[in-house]
Every structure is written in C-alpha cells, then in structure tokens.
Phi, psi and omega in degrees: 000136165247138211232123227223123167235160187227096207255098195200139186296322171296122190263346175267345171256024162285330232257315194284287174346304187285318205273319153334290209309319175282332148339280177302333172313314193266333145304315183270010201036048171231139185268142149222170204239136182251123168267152172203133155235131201273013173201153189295333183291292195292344167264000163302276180356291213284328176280334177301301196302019234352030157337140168198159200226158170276290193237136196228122155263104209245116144301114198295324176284054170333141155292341197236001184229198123240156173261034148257345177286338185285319201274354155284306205298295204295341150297305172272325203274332182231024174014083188249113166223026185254349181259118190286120179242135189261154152281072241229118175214169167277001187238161187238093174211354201256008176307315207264322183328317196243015189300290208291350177276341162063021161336130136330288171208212175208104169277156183235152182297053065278157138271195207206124155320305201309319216277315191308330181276336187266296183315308181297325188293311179311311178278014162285331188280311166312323197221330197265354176267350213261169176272141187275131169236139177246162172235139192219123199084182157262142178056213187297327175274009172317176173200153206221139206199116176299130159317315207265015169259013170249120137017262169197170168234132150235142185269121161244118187030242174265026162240135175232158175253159220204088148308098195233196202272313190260342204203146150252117202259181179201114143242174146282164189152149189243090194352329182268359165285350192266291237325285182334286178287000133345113172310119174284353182271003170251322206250140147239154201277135174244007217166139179297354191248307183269120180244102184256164186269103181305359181286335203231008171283147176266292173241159207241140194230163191301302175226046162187120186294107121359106130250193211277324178280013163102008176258144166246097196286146191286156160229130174302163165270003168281002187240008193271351190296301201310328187262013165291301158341269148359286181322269221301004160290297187293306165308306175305345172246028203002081193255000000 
C-alpha cells in the first residue's frame, strides 16, 4: 500500500488530486490512503504527532505558508528523507529553489491524468519494490539489514539485539537511535527494550505480544495504547 498525502490550499483541487490518485490505484490494482490538508501548519502538526507518509504532494503557494518551507522543516529540522515529495504549482520557476529539498518530481497546475500516472508509476518502480536497509550501530561495529527481515530490536545495556528469522544478532548501539529510521507503518515501540515488526506477531496478550518464532515480547502499560493504535491502523489498511 501506498500512503499519500496532499497538502495544498485548494481544496477542490485535493479533491481532483485524490480522485486522479484513485483512478490509477484502480488500474493498477494496488491500495492507497490519501490524506489532504489544506495548510502547511496542519500538516507540520500531523508528522509531529508522529504521522507518516511514502509521497507528499506538496503546494509551493500555500496560503499560510510555502511549501519550500515546509519541505526544509521536513528535510532538515526533522530529516524526514524517506518520504518522497512532488511538488505543485501553477508555475514552472522553482527548479533551483527546490534542488537542496531533494524533491521527486514536479507537477504543474491543471493536472492531466496522464502526468499523475507517470509519477505514480515512477515511484513504484523507484522506491516501492525496493527493500528498505537500516544500519543498526556505529562505525566498524554497525550492521546493514533488510527492514522486513527483522523480527524484533531488543535493548541490552549498551547493546541491541536484532532478532531475524535465522540469526540473532548484538551490536552496540543505543535503541533510541534506530527508532527515527524504522517504518512506522511496520515497527512499533511496545516497551523502552523493545521494538517489534507487526508483520510477524502472531497474537496479542493483555501485556504481552506472541510473535511467530515462539517469543513472547513484554508491553509496558505506558505503551499499551500505542500498540492498540499500531493493531487498528494495520487492519484498516489491511496489511
């Protein structure tokens, strides 16, 4: 699935925007979820709160904003860089302006199915087949990990451990240093030691999660909301 937000003061054209997006989804027969916020403020909010998206159609003319300011705070103050972003204006002048923003592509104002299809069709080819690898440590004792082969992370002293199908691995490192690259739409924190891959729990217990290879990772009750949370997202986006 792919998970899409549209951040632009028009509201009718989030509206045209979303109705494109479903369009192609149903050609290709694959799902997504569209979000659309009509000002740069409210969609700041929604990543502080810790929301996350694959592709951000981002409008350069905000009304309360630009939308180069938003995509620096998301590139620099909260180095969001996994999340792709096009851009949208009715003007084509903004090339060098938007170079250090590390942009995807660019849409212009009206759109054209064709052109909504050529984007989506790029970041499927680009980004959405490729397996994501995390670096988990520092320096020479680091280790490089396909994401969806992990397990669970668990934290020991100064050291974490890296649960897989096959191997359990230890580097040093300090657990709250992964978290930030971690898919939120796989991994949840359930516990201060623990982060598990919602891919691979089997059952969910009053405090404590069953995963497949047979561990039963503990859930703090200060963590318990969050992976109640966690549950109803992934059944709504049936994953």
């Amino acid at each position: 699935m792919i998970k899409v937000a549209i951040c632009d003061d028009d509201i009718q054209f989030i509206y045209k925007l979303e109705q494109s997006i479903f369009r192609f989804a149903e050609m290709k027969r694959i799902k997504v979820d569209v979000d659309g916020y009509t000002s740069g403020a409210e969609f700041i909010q929604k990543l502080q709160q810790s929301e996350r998206y694959d592709l951000l159609f981002l409008d350069i003319e905000l009304g309360d904003s630009s939308g180069i300011i938003v995509g620096n705070w998301i590139r620099s103050q909260i180095q969001y860089e996994s999340m792709q972003i096009v851009f949208v204006s009715a003007k084509e002048m903004y090339a060098m302006q938007l170079f250090d923003l590390r942009p995807m592509n660019f849409l212009v104002k009206p759109i054209q199915q064709e052109r909504v299809d050529y984007i989506l069709d790029e970041y499927e080819r680009l980004y959405q087949f490729q397996p994501h690898i995390i670096e988990i440590g520092k320096g020479r004792n680091s280790i490089r990990i396909e994401e969806h082969s992990v397990f669970y992370l668990q934290s020991l002293a100064r050291k974490i451990q890296v649960v897989t199908a096959n191997d359990t691995l230890c580097v040093y490192g300090k657990l709250s240093e992964v978290i930030p690259a971690l898919n939120p739409h796989l991994f949840c924190v359930v516990h201060k030691s623990y982060v598990i891959n919602l891919r691979y729990a089997e059952s969910f217990q009053k405090d404590s999660v069953h995963m497949i290879n047979g561990d039963d990772i503990p859930v703090s009750r200060s963590m318990k909301n969050n992976l109640d949370h966690a549950i109803m997202e992934k059944m709504r986006c049936g994953g």
